[in-house]
N, C-alpha and C positions, 0 to 999 in steps of 0.2 A: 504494500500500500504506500508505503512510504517513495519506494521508486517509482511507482506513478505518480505524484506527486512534485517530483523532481522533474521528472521525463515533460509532464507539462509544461512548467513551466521554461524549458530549457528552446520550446518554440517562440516564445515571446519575447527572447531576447532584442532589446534595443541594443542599434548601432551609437555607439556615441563616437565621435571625430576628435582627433585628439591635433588636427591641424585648423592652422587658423581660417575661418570662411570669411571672405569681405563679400559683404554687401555692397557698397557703394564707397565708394571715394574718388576724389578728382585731387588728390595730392601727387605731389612728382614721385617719380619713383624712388628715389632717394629715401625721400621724409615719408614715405609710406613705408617704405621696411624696417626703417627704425623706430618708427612707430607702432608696428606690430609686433616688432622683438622686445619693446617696453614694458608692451600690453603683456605680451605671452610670459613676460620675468614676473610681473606684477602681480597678475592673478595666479600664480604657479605660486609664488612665496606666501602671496596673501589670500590662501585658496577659500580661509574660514571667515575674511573681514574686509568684501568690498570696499566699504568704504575706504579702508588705509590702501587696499591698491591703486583706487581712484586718486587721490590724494598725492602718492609714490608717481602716477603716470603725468596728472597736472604739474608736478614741480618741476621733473625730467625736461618734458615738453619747454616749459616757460623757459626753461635755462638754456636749451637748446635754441627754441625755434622764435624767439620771445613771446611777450607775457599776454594775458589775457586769451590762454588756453582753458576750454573746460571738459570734462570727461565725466560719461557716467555708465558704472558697472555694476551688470545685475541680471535678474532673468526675470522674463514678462512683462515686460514694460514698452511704453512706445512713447515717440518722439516727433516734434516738431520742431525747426531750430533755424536762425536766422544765423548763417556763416561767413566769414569772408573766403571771398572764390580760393580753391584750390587748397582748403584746408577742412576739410572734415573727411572720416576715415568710419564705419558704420561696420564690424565685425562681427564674429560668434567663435568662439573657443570652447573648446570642451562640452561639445556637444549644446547646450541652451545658455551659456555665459556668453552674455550681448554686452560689447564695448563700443562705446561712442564718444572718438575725441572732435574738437572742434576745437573753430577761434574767433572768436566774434567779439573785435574792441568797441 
């Protein structure tokens, strides 16, 4: 009984993607792969506390790219956001972790 039990469930297995998805971005290609090797350090270190990788990716960013970067990690959520051209990056990592950086002075 017990191995039926297992055997079920073992058809219902979800895929999870352990590479990064982009949605959308019109960043260069440069600032685009650094920006998602940010993202992938940030929420890999900070797997248990969005917030502080969100935090981790805005300082990166600002220091880098300058200031008035904003970023927000999380799952289920949607977005509406006013950008300057050529800088917002719209990702999924790890299967439903949704990363959205942007720059809007």
């Amino acid at each position: 009984m017990a191995d039926e039990a297992e055997g079920g469930k073992e058809g219902e297995k979800k895929i999870v993607h352990v590479y990064p998805l982009v949605k959308h971005s019109d960043m260069n290609e440069e600032m685009r792969i650094e920006a998602i090797e940010l993202s992938i350090t940030a929420c890999e270190k900070y797997a248990s506390n969005y917030e502080h990788a969100a935090k981790i990716i805005k300082e990166t960013m600002d220091k880098k790219f300058g200031i008035y970067w904003h970023v927000v990690v999380g799952e289920g959520f949607g977005f509406e956001v006013s950008y300057e051209t050529e800088n917002i990056l719209y990702l999924f990592f790890a299967g439903n972790l949704a990363i959205v950086l942007w720059k809007c002075s």
